[in-house]
KEKE-3310 file (N, C-alpha, C; in steps of 0.2 Angstrom, whole numbers, plus 5000, padded with zeros to 4 digits):
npx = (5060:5070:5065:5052:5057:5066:5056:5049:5059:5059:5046:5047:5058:5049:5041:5049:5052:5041:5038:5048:5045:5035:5037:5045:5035:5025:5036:5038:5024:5022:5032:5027:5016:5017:5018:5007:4995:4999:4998:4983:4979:4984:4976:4963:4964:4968:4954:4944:4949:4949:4942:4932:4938:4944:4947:4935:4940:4954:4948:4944:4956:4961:4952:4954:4968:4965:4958:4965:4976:4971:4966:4983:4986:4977:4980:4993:4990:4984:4994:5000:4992:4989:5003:5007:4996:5000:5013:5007:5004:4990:4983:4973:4973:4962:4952:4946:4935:4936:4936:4951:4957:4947:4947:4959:4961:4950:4954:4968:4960:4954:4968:4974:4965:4969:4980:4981:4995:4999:5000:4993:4997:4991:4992:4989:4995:4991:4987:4978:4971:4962:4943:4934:4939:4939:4944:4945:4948:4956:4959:4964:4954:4957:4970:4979:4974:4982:4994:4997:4990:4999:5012:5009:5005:5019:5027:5020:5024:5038:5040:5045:5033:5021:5025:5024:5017:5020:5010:5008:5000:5002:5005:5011:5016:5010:5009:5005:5006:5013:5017:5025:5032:5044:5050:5058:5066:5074:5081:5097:5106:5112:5104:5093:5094:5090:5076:5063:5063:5054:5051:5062:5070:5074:5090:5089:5078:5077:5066:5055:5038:5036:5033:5042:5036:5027:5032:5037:5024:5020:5029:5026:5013:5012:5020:5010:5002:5008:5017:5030:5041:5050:5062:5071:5081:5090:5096:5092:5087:5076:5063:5057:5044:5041:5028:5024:5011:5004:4993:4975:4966:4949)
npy = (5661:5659:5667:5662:5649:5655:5658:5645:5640:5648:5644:5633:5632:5641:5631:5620:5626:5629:5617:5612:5619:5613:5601:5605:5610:5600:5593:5604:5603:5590:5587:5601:5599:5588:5591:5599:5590:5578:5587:5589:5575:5570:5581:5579:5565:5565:5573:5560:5549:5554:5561:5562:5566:5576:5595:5608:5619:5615:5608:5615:5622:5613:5610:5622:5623:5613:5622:5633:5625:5619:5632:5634:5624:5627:5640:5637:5629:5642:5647:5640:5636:5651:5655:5646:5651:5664:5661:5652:5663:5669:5676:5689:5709:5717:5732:5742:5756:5762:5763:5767:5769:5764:5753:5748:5750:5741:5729:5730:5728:5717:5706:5710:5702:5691:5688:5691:5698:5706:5721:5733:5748:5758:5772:5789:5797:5810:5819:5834:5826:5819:5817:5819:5809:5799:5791:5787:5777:5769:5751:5734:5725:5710:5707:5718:5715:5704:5705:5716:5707:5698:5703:5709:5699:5693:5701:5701:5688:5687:5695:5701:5695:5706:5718:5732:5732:5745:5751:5762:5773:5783:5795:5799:5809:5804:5791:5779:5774:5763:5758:5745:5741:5733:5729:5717:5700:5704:5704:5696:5703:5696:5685:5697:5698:5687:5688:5688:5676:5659:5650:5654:5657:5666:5665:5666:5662:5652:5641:5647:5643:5641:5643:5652:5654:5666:5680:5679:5679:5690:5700:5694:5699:5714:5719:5714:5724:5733:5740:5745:5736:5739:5736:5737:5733:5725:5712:5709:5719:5723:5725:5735:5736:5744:5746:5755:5758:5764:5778:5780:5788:5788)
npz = (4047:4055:4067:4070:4075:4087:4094:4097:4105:4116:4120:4125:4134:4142:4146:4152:4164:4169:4172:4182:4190:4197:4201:4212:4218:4222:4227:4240:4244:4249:4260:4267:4271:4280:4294:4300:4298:4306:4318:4318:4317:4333:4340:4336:4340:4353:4358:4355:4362:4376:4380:4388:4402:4400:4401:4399:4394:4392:4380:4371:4368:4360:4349:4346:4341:4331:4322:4318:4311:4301:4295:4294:4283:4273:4269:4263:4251:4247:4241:4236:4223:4220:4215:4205:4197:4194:4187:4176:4171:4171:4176:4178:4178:4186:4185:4197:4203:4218:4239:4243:4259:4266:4263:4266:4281:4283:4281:4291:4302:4301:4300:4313:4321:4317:4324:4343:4348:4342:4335:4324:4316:4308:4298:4287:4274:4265:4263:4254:4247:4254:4256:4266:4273:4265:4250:4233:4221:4207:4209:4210:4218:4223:4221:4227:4238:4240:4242:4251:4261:4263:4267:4277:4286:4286:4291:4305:4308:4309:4320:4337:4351:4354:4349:4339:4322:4308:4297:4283:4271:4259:4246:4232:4220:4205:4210:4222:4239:4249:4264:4275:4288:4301:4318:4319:4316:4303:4286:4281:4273:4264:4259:4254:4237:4232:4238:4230:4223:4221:4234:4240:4256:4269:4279:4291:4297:4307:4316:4310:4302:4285:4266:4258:4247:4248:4247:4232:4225:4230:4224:4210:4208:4211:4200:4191:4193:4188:4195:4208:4220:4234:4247:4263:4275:4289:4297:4313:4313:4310:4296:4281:4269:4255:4243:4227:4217:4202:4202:4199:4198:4205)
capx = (5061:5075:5061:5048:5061:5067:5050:5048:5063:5056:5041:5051:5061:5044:5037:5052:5053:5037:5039:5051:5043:5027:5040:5046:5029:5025:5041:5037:5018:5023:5035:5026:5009:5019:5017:5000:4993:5001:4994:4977:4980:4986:4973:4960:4965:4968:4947:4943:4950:4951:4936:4928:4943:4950:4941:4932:4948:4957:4944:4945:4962:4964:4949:4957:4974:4965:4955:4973:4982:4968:4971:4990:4985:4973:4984:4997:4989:4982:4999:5003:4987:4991:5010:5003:4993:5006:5018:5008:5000:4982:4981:4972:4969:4955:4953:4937:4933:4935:4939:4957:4955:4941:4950:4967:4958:4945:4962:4973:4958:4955:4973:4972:4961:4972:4985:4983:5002:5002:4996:4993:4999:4991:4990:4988:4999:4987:4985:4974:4969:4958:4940:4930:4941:4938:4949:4941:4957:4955:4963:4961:4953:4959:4978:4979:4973:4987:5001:4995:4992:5005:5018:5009:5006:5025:5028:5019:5026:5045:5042:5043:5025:5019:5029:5021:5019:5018:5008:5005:4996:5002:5004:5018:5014:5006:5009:5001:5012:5009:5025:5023:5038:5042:5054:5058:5072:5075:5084:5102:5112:5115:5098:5089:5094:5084:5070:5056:5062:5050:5053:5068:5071:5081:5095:5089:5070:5075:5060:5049:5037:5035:5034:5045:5029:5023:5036:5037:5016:5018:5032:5021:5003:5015:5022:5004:4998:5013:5020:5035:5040:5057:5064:5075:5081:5095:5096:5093:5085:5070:5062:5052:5044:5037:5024:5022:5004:5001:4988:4971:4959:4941)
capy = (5654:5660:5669:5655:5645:5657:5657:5639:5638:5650:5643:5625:5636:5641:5623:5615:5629:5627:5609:5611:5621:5611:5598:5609:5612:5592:5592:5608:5600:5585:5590:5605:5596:5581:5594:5601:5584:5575:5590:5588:5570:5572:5584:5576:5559:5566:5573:5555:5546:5556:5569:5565:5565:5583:5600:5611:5623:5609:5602:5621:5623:5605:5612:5630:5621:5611:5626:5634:5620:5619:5639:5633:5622:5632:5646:5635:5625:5645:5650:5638:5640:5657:5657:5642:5655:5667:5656:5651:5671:5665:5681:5698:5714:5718:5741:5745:5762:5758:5767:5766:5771:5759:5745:5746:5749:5734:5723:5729:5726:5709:5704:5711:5698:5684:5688:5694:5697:5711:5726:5735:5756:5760:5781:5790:5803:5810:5828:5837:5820:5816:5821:5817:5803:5794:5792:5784:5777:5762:5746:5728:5722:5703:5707:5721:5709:5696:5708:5719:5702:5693:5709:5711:5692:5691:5708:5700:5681:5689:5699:5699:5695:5712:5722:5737:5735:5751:5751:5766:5775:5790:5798:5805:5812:5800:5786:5778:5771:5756:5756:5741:5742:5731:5728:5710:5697:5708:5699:5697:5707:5690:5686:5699:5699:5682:5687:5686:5671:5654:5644:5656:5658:5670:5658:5669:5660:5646:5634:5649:5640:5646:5638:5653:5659:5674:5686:5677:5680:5697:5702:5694:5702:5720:5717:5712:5731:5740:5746:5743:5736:5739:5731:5738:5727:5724:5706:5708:5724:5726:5726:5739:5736:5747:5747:5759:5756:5768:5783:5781:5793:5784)
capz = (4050:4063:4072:4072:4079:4092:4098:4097:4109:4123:4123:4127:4140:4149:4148:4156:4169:4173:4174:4188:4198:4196:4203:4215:4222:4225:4235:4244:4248:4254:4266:4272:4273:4286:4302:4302:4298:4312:4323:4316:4319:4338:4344:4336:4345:4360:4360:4352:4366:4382:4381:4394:4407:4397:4406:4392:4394:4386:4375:4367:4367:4355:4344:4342:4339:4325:4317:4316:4312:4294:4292:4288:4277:4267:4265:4259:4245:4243:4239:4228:4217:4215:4212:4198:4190:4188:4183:4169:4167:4172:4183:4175:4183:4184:4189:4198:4207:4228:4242:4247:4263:4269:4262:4272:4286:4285:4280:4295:4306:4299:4301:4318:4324:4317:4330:4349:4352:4337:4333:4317:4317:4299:4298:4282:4273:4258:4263:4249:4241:4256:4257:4271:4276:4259:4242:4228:4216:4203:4208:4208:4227:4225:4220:4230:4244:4241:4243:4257:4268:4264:4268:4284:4291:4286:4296:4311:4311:4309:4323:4342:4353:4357:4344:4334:4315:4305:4291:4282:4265:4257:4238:4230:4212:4201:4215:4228:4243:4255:4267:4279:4294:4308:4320:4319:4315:4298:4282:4279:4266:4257:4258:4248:4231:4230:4241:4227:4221:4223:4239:4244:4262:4272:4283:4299:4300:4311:4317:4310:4295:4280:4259:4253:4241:4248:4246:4226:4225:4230:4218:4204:4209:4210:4195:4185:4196:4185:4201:4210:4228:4236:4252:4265:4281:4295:4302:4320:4316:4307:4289:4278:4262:4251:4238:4224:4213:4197:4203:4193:4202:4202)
cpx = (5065:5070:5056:5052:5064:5061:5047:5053:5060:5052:5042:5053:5056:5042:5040:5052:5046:5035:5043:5049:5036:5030:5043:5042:5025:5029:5040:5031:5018:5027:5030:5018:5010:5017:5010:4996:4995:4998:4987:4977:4977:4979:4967:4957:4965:4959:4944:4943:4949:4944:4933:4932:4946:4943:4938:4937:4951:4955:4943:4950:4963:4958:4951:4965:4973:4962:4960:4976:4979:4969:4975:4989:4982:4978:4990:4994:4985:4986:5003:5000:4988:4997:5011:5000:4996:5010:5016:5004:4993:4978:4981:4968:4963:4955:4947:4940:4933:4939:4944:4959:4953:4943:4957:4965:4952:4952:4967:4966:4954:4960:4974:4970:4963:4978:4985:4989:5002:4996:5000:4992:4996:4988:4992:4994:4995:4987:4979:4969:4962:4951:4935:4932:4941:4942:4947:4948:4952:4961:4960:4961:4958:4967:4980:4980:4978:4992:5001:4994:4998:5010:5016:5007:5014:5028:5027:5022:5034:5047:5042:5034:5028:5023:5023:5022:5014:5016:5004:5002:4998:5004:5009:5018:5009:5006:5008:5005:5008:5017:5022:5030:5039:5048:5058:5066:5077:5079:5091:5104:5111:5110:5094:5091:5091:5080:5064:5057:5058:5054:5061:5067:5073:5084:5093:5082:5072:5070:5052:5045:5034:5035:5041:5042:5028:5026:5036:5029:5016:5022:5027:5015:5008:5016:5014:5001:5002:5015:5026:5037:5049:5058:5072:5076:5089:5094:5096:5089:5078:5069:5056:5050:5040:5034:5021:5017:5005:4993:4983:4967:4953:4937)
cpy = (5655:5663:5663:5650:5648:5656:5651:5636:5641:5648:5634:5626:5635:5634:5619:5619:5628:5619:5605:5614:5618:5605:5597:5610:5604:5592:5596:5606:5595:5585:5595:5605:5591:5585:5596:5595:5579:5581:5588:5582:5568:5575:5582:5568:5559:5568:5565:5551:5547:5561:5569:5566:5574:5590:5603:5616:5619:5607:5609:5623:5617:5606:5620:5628:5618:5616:5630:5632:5620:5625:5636:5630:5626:5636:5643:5632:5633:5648:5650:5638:5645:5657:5650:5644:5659:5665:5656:5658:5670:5671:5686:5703:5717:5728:5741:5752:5759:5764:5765:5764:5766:5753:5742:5747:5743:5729:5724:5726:5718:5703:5704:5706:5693:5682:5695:5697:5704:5714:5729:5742:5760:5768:5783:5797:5806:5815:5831:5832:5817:5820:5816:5810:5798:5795:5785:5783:5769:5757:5741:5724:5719:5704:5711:5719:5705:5703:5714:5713:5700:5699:5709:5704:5692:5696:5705:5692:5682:5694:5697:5700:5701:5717:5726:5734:5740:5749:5758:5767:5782:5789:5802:5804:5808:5793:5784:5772:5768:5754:5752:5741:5737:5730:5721:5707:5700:5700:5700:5699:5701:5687:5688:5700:5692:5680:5685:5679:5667:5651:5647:5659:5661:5664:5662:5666:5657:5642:5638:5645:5643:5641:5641:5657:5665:5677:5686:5681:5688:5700:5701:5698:5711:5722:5717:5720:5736:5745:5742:5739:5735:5738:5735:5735:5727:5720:5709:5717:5726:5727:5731:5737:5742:5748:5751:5758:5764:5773:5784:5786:5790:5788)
cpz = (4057:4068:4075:4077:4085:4096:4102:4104:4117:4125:4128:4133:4144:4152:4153:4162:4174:4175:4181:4193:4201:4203:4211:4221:4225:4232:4242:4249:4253:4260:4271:4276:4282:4294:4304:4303:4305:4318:4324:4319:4328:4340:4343:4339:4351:4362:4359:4359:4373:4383:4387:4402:4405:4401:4400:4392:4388:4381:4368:4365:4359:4350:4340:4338:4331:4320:4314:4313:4300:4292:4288:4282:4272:4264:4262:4252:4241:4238:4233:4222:4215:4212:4206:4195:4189:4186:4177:4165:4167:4175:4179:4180:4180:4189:4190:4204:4215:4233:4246:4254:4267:4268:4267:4275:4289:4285:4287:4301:4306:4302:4307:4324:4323:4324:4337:4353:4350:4337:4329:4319:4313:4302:4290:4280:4266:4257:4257:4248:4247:4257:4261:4273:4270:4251:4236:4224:4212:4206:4209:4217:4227:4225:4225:4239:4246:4242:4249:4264:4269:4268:4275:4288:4290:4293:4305:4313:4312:4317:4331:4345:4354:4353:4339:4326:4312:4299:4288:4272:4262:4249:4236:4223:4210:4203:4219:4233:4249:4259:4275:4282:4298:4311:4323:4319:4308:4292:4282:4273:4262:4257:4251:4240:4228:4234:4238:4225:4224:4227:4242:4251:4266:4277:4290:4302:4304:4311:4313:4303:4289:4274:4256:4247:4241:4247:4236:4222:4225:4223:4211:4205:4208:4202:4189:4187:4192:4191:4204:4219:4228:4244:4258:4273:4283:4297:4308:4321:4315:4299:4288:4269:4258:4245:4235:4219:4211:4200:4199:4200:4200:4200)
residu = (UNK:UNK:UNK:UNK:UNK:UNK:UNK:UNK:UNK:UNK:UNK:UNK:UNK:UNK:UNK:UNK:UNK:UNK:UNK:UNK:UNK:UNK:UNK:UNK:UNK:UNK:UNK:UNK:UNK:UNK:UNK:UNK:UNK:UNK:UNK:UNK:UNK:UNK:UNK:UNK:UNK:UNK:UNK:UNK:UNK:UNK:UNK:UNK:UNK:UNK:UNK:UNK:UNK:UNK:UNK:UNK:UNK:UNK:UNK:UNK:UNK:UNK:UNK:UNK:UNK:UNK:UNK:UNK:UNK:UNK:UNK:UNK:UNK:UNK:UNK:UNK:UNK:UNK:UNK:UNK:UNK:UNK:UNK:UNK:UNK:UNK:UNK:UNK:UNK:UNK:UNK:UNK:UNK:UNK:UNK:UNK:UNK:UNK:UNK:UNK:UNK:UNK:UNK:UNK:UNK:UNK:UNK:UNK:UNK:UNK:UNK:UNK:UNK:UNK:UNK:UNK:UNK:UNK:UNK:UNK:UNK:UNK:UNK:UNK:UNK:UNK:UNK:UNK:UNK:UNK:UNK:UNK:UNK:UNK:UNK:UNK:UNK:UNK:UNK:UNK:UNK:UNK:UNK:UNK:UNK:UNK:UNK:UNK:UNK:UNK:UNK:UNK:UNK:UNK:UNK:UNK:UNK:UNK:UNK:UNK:UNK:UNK:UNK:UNK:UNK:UNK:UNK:UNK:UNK:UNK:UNK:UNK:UNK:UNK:UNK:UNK:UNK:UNK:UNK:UNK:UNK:UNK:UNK:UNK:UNK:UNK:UNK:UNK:UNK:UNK:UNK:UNK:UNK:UNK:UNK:UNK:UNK:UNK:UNK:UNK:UNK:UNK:UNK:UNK:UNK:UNK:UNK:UNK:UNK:UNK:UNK:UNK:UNK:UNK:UNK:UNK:UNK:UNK:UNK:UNK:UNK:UNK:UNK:UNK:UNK:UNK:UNK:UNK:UNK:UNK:UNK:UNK:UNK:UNK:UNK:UNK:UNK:UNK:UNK:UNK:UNK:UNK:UNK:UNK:UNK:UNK:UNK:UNK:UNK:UNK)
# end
């Protein structure tokens, strides 16, 4: 009976916790919806009314501002979809054979493309392990995905224009390492010990936007991969994180 009842209370525990943060995430939308919207709005209005007085310079500008402007959006309401499906444990790995390699290198030059300020540094450390430039390993694309972008859009939006971020790939025993670098605004000391939490913020962002998710999203998707991530940083100097994943050989 005492067990049945312990059980019965944790599950009450989760409910209400997920109840808050469901809560949590309303508040987060509503607010972080108000700015894009109103650009959409604006730029939208400004073609609406003025087009034929605006140059095609201009008339590009206020359609590249709005195609942008929905990115944010998306990837917020993507954010909270997923860090809603880990919350309530919705999110399974799935291990398929792929090529390590070809993957971080299609992802950095992906990312690449999002932002003309930055560049992406990614070099390998594999020694033996590589053969003919390719390393066949099990892991899970989609989760894999969420924690290697997020780590590196954060890297490039924390950082100054035109600044290097290093993204590298190496192996150490039974371990596969993803060490992401940059030299940016970094976190403060009192900061990171509630970096993964939901909706937490370091106090150094200033006007830059954010939910607060992605750092949370990664920790979770890491965490479902059985592997580790550790976080080293200096306000005003720069942050590195890195990503330890379990070594399946494909």
């Amino acid at each position: 009976m005492a067990e049945r009842t312990a059980e019965l209370q944790a599950a009450l525990e989760k409910e209400k916790e997920l109840s808050q943060l469901k809560s949590r995430f309303i508040t987060m939308a509503s607010h972080e919806f108000r700015t894009p919207l109103a650009i959409i709005s604006s730029s939208s209005g400004i073609l609406q009314k003025f087009s034929d007085r605006l140059s095609a310079e201009r008339k590009e500008q206020h359609f590249q501002t709005i195609q942008n402007t929905i990115k944010h959006i998306t990837q917020i309401l993507d954010d909270v979809l997923m860090i809603n499906r880990a919350e309530a444990e919705k999110i399974e790995l799935h291990l398929e054979a792929s090529d390590i390699i070809a993957f971080c290198r299609h992802l950095k030059e992906e990312i690449e493309t999002t932002s003309n300020q930055h560049t992406i540094n990614f070099y390998l450390d594999l020694g033996e392990e590589i053969m003919e430039n390719y390393l066949i390993i099990q892991f899970d694309e989609k989760i894999l995905r969420q924690i290697l972008t997020n780590l590196l859009t954060n890297a490039i939006k924390y950082s100054p224009s035109h600044n290097l971020v290093n993204f590298s790939l190496t192996k150490n025993n039974n371990q596969i390492l993803f060490k992401i670098s940059d030299r940016g605004i970094g976190i403060p000391e009192a900061d990171q010990a509630n970096l993964f939490e939901p909706f937490h913020r370091a106090s150094n962002v200033g006007t830059i936007a954010g939910t607060g998710l992605g750092l949370s999203i990664v920790k979770k998707c890491v965490d479902l991969h059985q592997g580790k991530i550790n976080v080293e940083s200096r306000a005003g100097e720069g942050t590195t994180f890195t990503v330890s994943l379990p070594f399946f050989k494909g």
